[in-house]
GUTI-238704 format. One record per residue: residue in one letter; y, z, x of N, C-alpha, C, CB in turn. Coordinates in Angstrom, 3 decimals. Glycine has a CB too. Example, Ala and Ser with C-alpha at 12.3 -4.5 7.8 and 13.67 -1.06 7.14 Angstrom:
// GUTI-238704
> code n_yy n_zz n_xx ca_yy ca_zz ca_xx c_yy c_zz c_xx cb_yy cb_zz cb_xx
> A -5.690 7.800 13.190 -4.500 7.800 12.300 -3.300 7.800 13.200 -4.473 9.046 11.308
> S -2.250 7.080 12.850 -1.060 7.140 13.670 0.030 7.870 12.900 -0.598 5.725 14.084
This chain:
// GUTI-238704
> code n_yy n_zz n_xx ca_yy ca_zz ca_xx c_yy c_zz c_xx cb_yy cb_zz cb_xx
> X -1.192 0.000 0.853 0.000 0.000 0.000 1.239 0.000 0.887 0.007 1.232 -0.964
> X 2.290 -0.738 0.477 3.328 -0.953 1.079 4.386 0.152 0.887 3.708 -2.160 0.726
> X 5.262 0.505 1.668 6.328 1.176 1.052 7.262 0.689 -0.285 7.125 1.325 2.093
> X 7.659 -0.422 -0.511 7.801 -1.243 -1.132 7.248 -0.926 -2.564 7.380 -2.199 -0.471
> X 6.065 -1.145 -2.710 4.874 -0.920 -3.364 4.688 -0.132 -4.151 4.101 -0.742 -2.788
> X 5.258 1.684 -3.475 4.731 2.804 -3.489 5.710 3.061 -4.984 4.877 3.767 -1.971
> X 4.907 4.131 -5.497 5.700 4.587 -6.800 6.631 5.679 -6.700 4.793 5.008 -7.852
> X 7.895 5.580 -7.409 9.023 6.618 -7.113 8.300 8.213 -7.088 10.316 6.485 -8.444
> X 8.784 8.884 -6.142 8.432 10.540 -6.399 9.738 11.057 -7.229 8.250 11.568 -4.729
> X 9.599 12.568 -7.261 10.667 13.498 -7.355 11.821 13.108 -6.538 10.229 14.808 -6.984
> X 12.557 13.250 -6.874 14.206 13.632 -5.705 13.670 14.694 -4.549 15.897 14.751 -6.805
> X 13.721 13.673 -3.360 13.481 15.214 -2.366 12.256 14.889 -1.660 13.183 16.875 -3.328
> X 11.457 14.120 -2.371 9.928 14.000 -1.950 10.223 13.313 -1.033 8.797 13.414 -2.840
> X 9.397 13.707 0.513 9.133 12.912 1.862 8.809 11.488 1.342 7.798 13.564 2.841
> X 9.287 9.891 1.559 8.796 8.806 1.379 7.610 8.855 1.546 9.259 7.990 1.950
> X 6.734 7.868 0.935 5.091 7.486 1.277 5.550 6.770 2.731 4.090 6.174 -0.101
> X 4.359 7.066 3.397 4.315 6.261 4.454 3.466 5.011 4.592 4.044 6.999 5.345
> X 3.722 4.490 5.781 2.660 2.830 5.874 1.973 3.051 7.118 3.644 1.035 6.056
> X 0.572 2.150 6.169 -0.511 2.603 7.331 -0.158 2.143 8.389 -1.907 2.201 7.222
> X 0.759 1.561 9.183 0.787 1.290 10.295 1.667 2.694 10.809 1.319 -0.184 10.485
> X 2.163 3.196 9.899 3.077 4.820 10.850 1.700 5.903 11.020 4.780 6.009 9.418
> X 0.706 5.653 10.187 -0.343 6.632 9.653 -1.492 6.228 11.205 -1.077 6.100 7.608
> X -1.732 4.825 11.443 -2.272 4.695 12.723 -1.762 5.878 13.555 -1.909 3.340 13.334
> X -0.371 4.560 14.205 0.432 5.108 14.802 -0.007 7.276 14.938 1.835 4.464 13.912
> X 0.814 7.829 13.907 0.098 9.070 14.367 -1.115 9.747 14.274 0.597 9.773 14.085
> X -1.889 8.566 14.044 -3.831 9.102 14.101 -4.295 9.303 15.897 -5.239 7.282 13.244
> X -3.619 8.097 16.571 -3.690 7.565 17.545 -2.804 8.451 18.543 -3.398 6.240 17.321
> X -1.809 9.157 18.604 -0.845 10.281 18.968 -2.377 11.410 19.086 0.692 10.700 17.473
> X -2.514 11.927 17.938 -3.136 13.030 17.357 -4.663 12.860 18.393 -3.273 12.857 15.424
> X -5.576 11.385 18.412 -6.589 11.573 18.884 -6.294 11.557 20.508 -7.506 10.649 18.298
> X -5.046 10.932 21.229 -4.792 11.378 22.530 -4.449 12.561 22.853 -4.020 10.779 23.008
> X -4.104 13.272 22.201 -3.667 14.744 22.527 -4.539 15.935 22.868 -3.014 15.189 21.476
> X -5.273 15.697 21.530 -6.473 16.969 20.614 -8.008 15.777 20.960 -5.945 17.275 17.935
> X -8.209 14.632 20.726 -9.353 14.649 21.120 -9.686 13.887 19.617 -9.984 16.150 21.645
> X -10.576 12.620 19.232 -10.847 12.058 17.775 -11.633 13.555 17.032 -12.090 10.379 17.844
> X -12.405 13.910 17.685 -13.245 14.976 16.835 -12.264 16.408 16.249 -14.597 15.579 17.980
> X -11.206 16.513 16.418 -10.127 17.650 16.409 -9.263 16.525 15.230 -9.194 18.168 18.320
> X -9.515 15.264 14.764 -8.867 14.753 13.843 -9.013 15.129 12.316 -9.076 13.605 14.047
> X -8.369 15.338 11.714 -8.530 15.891 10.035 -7.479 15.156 9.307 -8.236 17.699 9.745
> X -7.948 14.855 7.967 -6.854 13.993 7.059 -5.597 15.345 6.679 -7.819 13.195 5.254
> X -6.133 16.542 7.042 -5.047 17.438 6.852 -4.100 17.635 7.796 -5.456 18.542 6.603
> X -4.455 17.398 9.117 -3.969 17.732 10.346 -2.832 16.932 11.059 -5.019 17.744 11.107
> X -3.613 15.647 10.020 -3.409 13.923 10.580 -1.701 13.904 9.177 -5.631 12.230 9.944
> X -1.850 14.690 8.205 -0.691 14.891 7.464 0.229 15.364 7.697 -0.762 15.305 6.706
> X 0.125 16.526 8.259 0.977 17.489 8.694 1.757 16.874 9.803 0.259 18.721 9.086
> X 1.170 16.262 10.374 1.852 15.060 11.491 2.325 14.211 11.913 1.728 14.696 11.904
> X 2.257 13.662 9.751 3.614 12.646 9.945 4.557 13.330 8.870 3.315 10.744 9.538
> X 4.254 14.534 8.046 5.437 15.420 7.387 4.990 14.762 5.962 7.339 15.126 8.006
> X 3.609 14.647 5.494 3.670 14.246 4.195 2.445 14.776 3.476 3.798 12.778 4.114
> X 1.837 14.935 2.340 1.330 15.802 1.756 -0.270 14.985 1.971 2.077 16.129 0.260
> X -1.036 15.603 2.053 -2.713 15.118 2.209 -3.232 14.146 1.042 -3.804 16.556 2.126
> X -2.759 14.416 -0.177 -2.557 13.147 -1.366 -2.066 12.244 -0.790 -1.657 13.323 -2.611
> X -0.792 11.940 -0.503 -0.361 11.056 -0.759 -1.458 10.282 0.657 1.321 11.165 -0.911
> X -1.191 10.845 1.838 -2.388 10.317 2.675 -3.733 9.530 2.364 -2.820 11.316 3.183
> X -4.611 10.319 1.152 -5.404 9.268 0.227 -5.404 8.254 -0.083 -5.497 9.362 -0.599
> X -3.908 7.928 -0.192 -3.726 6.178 -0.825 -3.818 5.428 -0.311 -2.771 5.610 -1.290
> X -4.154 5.553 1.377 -4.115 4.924 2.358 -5.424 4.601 3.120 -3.291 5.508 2.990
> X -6.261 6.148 2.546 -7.745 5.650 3.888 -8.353 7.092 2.901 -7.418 5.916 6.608
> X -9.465 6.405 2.885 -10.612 7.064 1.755 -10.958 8.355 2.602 -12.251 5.947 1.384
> X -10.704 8.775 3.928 -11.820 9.784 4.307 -11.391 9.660 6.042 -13.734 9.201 3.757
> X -11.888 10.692 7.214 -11.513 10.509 8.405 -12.224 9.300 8.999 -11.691 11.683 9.100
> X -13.801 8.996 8.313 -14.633 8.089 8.459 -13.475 6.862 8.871 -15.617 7.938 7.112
> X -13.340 6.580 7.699 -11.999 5.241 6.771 -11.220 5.006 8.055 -10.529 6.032 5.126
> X -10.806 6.263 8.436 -9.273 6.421 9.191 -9.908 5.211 10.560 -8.718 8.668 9.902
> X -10.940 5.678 11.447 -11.525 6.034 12.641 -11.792 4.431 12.672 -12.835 7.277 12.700
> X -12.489 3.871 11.578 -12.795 2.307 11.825 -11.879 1.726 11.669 -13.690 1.629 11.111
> X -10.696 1.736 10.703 -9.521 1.305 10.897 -8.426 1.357 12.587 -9.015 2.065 9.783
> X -8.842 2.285 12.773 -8.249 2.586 14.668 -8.812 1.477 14.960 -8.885 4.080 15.871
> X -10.315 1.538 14.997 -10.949 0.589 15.786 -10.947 -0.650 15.949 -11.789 0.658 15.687
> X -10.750 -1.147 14.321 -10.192 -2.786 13.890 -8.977 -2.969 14.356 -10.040 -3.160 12.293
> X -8.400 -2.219 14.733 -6.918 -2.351 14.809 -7.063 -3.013 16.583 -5.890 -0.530 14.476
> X -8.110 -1.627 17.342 -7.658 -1.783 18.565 -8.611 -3.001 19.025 -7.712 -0.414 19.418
> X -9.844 -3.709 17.960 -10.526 -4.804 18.577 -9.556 -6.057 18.244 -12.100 -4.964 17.989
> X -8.575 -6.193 17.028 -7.941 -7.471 16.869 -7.344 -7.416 18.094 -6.997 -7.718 15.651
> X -6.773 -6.495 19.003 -5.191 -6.571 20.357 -6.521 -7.235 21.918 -4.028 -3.766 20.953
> X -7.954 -7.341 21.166 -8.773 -7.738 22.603 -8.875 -9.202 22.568 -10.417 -7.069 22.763
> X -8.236 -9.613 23.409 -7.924 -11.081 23.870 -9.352 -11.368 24.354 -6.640 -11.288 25.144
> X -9.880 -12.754 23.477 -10.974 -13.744 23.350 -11.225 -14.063 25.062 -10.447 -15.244 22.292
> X -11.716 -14.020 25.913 -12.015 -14.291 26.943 -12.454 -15.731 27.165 -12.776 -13.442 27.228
> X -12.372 -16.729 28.080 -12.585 -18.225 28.225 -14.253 -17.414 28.731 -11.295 -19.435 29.589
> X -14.691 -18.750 27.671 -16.536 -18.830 28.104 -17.345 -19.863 28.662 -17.381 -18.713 26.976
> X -17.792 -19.260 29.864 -18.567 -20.460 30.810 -19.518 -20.768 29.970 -19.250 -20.072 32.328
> X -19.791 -22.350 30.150 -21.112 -22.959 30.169 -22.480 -22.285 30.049 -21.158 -23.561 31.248
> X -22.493 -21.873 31.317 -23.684 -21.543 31.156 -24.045 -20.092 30.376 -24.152 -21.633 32.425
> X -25.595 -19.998 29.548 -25.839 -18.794 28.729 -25.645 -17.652 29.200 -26.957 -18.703 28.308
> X -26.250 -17.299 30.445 -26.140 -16.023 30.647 -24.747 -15.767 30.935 -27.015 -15.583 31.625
> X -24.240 -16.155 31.784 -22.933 -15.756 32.179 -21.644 -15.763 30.965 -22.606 -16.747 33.365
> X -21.756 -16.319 29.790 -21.155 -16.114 28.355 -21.601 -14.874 28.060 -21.573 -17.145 27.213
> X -23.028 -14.049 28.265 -23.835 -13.015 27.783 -22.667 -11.988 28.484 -25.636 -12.984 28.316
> X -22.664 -12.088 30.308 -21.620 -11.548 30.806 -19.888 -11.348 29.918 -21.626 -12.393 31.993
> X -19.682 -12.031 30.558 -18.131 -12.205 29.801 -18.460 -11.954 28.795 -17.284 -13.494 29.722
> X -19.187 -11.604 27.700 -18.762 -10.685 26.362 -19.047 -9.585 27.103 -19.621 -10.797 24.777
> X -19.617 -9.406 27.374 -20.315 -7.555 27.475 -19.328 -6.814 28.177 -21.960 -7.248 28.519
> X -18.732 -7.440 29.342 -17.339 -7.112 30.097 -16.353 -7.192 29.249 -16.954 -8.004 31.238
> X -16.086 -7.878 28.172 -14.924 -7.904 27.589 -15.372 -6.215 26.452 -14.612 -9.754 26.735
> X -16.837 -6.265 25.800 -16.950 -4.990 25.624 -16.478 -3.541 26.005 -17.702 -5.026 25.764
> X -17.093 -3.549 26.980 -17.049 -2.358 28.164 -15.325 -2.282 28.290 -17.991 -2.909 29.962
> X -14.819 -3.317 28.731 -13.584 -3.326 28.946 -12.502 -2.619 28.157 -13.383 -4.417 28.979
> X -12.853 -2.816 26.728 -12.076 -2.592 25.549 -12.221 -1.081 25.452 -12.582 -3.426 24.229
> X -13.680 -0.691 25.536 -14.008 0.456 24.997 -13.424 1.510 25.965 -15.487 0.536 24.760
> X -13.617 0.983 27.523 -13.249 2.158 28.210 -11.824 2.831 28.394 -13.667 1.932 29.331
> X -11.070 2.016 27.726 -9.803 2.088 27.380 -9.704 3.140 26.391 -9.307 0.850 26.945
> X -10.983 3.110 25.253 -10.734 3.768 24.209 -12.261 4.495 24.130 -10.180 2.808 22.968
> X -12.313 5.368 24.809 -14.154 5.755 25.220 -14.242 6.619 23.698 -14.602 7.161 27.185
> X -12.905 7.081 23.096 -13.674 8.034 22.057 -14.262 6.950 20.692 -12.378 9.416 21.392
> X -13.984 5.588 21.076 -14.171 4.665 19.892 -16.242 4.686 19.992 -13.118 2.691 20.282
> X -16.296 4.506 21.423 -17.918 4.450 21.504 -18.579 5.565 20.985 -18.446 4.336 22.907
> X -17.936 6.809 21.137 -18.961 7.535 20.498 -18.372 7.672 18.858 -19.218 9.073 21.353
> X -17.957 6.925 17.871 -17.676 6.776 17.063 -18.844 5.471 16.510 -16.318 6.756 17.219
> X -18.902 5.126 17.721 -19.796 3.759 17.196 -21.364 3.967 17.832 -19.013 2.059 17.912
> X -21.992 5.398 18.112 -22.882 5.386 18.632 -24.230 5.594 17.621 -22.604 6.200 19.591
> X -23.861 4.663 16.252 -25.020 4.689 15.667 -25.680 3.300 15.233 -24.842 5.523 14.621
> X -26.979 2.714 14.765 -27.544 1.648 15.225 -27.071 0.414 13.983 -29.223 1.992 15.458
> X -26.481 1.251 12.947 -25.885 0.316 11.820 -24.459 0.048 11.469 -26.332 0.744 10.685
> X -23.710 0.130 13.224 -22.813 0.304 13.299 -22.113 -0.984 13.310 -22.739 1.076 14.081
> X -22.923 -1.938 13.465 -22.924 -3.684 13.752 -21.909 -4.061 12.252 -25.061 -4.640 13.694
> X -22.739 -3.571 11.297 -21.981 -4.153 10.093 -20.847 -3.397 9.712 -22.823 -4.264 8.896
> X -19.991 -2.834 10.423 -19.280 -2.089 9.762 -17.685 -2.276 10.727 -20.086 -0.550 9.635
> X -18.101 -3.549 11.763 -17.406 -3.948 12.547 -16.062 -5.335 12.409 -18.404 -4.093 13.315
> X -14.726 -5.101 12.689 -13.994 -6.147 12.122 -14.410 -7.344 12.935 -12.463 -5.885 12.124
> X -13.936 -8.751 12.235 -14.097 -9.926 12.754 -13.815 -10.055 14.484 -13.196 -10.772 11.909
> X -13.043 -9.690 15.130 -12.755 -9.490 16.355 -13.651 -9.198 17.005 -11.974 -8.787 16.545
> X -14.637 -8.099 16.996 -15.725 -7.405 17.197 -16.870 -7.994 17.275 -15.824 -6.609 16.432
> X -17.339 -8.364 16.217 -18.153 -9.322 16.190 -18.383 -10.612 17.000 -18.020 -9.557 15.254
> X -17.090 -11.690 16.847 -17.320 -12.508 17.665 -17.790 -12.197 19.204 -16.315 -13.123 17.564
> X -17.477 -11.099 19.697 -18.093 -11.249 20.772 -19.512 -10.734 20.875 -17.345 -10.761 21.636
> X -20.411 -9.808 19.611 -21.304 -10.044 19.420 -21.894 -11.592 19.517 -21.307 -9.456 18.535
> X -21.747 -12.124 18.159 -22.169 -13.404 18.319 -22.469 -14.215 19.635 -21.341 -13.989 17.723
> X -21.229 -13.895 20.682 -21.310 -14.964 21.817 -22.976 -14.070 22.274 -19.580 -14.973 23.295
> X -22.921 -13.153 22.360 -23.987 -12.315 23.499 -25.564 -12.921 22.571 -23.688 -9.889 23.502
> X -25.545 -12.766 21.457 -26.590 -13.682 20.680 -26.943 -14.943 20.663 -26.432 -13.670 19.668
> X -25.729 -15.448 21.100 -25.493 -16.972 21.056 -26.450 -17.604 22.124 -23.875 -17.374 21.391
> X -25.675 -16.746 22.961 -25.822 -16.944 24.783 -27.457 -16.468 24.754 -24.520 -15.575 26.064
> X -28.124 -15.297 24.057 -29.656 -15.319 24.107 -30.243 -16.301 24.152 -30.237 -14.825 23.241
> X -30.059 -16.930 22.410 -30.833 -17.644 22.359 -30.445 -19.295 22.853 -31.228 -17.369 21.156
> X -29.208 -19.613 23.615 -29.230 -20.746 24.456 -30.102 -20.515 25.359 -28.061 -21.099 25.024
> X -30.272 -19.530 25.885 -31.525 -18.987 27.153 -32.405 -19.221 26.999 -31.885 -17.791 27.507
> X -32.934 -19.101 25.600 -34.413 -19.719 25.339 -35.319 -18.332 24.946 -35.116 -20.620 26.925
> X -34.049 -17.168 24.406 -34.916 -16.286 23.071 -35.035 -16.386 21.975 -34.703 -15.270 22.793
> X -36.048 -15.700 21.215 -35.821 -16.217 19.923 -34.743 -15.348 19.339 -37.105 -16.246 19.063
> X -34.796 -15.514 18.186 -33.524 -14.312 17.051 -33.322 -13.616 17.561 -33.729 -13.493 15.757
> X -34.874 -12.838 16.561 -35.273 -11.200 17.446 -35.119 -10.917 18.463 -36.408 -10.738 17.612
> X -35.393 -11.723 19.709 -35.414 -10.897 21.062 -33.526 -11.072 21.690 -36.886 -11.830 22.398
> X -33.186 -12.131 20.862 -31.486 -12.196 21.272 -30.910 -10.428 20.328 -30.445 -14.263 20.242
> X -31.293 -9.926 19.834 -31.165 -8.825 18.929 -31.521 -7.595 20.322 -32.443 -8.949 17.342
> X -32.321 -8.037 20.471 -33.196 -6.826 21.499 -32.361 -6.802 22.631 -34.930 -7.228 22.072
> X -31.675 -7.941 23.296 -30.754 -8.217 24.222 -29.505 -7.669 23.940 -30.656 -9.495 24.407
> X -28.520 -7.891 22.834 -27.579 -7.365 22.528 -27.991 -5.982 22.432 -27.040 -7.940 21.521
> X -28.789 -5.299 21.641 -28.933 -3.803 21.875 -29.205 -3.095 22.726 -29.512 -3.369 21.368
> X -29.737 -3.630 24.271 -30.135 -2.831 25.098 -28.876 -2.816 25.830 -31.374 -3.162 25.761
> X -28.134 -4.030 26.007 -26.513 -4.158 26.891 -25.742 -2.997 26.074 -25.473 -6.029 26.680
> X -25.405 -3.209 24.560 -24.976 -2.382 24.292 -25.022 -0.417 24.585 -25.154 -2.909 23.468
> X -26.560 -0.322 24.369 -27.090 1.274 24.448 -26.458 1.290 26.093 -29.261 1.634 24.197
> X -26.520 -0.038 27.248 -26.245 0.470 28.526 -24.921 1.071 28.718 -26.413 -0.521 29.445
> X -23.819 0.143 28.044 -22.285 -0.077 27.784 -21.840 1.198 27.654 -21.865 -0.939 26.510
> X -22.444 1.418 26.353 -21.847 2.873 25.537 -22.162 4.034 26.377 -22.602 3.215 23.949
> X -23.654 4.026 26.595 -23.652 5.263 27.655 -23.192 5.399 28.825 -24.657 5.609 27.956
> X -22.805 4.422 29.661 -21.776 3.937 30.969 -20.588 4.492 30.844 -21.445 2.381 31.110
> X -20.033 4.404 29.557 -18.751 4.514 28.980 -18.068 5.952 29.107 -18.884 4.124 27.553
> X -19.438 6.346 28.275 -19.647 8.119 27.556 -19.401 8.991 28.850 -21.601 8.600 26.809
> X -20.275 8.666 29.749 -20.781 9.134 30.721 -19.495 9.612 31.778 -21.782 8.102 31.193
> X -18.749 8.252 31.929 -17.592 7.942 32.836 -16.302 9.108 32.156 -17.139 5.996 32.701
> X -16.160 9.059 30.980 -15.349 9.531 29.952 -15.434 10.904 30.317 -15.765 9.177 28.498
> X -16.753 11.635 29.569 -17.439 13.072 29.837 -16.722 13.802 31.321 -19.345 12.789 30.079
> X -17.538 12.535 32.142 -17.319 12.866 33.511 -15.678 13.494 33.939 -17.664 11.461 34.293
> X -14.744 12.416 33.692 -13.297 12.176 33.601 -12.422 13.724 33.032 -13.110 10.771 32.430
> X -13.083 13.991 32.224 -12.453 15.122 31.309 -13.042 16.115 32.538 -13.116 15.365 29.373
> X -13.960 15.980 32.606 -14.551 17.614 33.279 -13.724 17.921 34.485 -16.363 17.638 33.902
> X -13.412 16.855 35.107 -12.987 16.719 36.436 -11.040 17.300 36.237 -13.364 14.771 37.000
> X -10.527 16.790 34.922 -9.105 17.072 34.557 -9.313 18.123 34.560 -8.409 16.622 33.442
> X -10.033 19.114 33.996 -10.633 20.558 33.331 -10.973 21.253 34.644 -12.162 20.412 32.201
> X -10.936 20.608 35.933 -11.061 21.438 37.227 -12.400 22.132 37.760 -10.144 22.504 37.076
> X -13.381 21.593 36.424 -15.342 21.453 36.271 -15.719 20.505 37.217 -16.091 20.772 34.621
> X -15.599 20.125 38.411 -16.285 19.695 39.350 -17.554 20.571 39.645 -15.436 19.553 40.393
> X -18.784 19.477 39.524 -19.916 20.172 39.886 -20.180 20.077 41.548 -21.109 19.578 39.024
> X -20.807 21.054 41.559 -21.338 21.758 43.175 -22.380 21.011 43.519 -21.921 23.436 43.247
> X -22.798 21.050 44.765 -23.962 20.612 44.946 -25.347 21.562 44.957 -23.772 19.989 46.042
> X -26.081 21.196 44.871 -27.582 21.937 44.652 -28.209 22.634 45.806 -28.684 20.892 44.243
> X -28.533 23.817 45.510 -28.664 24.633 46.766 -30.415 24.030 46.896 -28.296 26.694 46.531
> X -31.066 23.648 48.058 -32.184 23.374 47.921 -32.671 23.978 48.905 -32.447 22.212 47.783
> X -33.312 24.815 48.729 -34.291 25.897 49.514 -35.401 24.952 50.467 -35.281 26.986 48.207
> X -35.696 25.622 51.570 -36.767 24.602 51.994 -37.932 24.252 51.467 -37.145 24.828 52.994
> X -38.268 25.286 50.693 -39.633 25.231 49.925 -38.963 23.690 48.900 -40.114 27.148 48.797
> X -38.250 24.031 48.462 -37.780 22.769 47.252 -37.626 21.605 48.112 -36.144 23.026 46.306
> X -36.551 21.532 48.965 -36.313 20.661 49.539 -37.792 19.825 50.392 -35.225 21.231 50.268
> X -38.758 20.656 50.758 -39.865 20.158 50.646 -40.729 18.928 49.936 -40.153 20.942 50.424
> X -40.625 19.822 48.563 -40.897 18.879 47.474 -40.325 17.759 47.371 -40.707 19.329 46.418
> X -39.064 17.867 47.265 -38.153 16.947 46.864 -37.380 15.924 48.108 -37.149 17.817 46.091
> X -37.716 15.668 49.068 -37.150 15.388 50.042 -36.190 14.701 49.876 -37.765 15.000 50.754
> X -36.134 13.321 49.347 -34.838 12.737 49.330 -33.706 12.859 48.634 -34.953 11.824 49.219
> X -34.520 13.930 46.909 -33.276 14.371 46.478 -32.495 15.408 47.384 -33.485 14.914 45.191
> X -32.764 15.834 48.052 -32.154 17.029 49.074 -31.438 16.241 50.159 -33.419 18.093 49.846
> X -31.710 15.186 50.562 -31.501 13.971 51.498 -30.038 13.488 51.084 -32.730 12.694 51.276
> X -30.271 12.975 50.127 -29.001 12.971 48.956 -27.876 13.657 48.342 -29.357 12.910 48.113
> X -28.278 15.136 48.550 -27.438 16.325 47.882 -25.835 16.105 48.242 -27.992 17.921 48.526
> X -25.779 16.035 49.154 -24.085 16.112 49.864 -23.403 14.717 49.252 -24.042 16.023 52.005
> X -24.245 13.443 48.892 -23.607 12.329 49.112 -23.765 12.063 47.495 -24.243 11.260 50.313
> X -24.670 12.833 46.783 -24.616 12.386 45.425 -23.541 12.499 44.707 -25.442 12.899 44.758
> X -23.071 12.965 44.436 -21.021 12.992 43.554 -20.497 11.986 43.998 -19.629 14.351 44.021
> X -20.398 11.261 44.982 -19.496 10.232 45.288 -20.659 9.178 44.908 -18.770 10.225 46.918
> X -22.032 9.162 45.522 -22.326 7.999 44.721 -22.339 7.865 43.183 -23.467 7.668 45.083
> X -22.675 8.694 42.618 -22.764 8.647 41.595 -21.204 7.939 40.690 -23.261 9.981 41.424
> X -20.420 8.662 41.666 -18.770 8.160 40.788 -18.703 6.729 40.906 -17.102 8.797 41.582
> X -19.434 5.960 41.813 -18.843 4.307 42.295 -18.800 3.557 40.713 -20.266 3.216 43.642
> X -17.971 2.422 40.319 -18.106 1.970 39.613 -19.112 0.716 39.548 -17.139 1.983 39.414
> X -20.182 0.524 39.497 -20.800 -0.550 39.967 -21.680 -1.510 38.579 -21.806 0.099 41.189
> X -20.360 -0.425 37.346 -21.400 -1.853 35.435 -20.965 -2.871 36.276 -20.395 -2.139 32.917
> X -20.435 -3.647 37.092 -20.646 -5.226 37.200 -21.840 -5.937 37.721 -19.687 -5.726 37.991
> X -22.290 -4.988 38.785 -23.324 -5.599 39.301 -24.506 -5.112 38.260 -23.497 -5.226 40.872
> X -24.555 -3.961 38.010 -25.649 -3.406 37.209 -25.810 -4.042 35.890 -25.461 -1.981 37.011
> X -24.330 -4.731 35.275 -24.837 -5.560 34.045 -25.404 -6.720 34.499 -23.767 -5.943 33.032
> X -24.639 -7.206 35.675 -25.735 -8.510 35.824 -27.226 -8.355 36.142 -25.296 -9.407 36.969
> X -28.073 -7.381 36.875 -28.908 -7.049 37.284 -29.718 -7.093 35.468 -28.604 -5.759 38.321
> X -28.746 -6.225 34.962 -29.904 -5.737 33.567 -29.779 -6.979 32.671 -29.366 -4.082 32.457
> X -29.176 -8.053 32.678 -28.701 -8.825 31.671 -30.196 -9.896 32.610 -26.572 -9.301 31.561
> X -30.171 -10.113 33.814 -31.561 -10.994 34.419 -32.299 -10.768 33.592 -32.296 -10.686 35.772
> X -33.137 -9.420 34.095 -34.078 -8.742 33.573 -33.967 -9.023 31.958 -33.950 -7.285 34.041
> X -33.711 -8.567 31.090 -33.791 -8.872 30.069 -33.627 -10.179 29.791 -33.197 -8.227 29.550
> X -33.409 -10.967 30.018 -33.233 -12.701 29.569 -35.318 -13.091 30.502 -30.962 -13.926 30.956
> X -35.293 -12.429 31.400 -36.671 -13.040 32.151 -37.464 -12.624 31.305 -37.143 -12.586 33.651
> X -37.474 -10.835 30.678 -38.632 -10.450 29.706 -38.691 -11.342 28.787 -38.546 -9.161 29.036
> X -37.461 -11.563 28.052 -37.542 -11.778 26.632 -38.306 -13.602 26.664 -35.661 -11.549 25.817
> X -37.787 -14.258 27.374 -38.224 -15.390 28.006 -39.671 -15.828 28.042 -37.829 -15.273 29.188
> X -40.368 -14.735 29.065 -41.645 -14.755 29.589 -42.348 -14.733 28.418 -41.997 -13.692 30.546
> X -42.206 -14.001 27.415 -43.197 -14.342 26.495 -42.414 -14.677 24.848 -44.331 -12.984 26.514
> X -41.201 -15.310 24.885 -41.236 -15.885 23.511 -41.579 -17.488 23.747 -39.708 -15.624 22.687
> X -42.014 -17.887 22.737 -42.719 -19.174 22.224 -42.302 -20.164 22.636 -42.741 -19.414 20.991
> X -42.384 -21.188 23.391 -41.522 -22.656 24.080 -40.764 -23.609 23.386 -42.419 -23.629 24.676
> X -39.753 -23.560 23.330 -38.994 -25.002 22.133 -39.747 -26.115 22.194 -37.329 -25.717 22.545
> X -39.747 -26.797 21.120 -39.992 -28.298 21.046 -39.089 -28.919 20.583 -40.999 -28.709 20.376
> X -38.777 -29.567 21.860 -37.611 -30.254 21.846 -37.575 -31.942 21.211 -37.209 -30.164 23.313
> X -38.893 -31.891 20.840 -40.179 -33.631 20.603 -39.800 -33.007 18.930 -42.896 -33.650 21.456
């Protein structure tokens, strides 16, 4: 509903607002406090207008949260797509990752498996390309399905992970390293081998190489045993 639109109040009554001011301070509110600290009451109080009138705008925090999200997938610029399949598979999944890590609390908003349909047009298309790009490879449907979901489950948890990590480290939660006794260190030799150098490896950023690595692999499985085109 437009301001325009909106029906006269009392003398005195705060104007209705427009969902683009109502983003606007959803998006304030989830940088500050965090998306999960978001409330349609909280999210009111924060632009100075009553939790009704807020209703007219977005059914629920659910409502609110995919609306952020449509908002922030229309501003992701379409990426130019190579020729060849896999590397289109790439360039979406990077343009994924890309978007999200910008906005890591959107992934765990989207970390459930029927989350596909509930996604704006923007979004999608770069689904599609990563499906597309399967089955130019030579998967079938299904296994272009199996491809998009495993990049994805990698993406999101890459994301989560980096995010999690990020906060702890602002929060002055730097983890220690592991005291490994010789008896352990025994056992374990190379994790103990490792102890001093693991935090920094672990921090490297390396989804580029690792998506290409996992995006092979999955195009060779799915490959190796779906059914041969006939091209006759």
């Amino acid at each position: 509903m437009s301001p325009n639109a909106a029906p006269h109040g009392r003398v005195g009554r705060p104007p209705v607002t427009s969902r683009a001011q109502i983003l606007i301070a959803a998006r304030r509110l989830i940088d500050r406090d965090g998306w999960d600290k978001l409330t349609i009451r909280r999210l009111a109080g924060e632009i100075g207008i009553g939790a009704t009138t807020l209703y007219h705008h977005v059914r629920d925090k659910e409502d609110l949260l995919l609306l952020l999200i449509h908002e922030h997938a229309d501003q992701i610029p379409h990426p130019d797509l190579p020729a060849e399949p896999r590397e289109r598979i790439i360039t979406a999944a990077t343009a994924i990752h890309d978007s999200l890590a910008a906005w890591p609390w959107a992934a765990e908003v989207l970390t459930t498996d029927g989350f596909i349909m509930r996604l704006g047009d923007s979004a999608l298309w770069l689904v599609e390309v990563i499906l597309a790009g399967a089955i130019d490879h030579g998967c079938t449907p299904a296994q272009s399905v199996y491809v998009f979901r495993s990049i994805w489950y990698y993406t999101v948890g890459e994301i989560l992970v980096r995010a999690h990590s990020a906060r702890a480290m602002a929060n002055d939660e730097v983890p220690v390293s592991r005291e490994f006794s010789s008896q352990l260190a025994a056992q374990l030799p190379r994790l103990a081998a490792l102890n001093d150098q693991w935090a920094k490896l672990a921090s490297q950023d390396t989804y580029p190489q690792a998506l290409r690595a996992f995006v092979d692999g999955l195009l060779a499985q799915a490959t190796s045993t779906a059914p041969r085109r006939q091209d006759r």
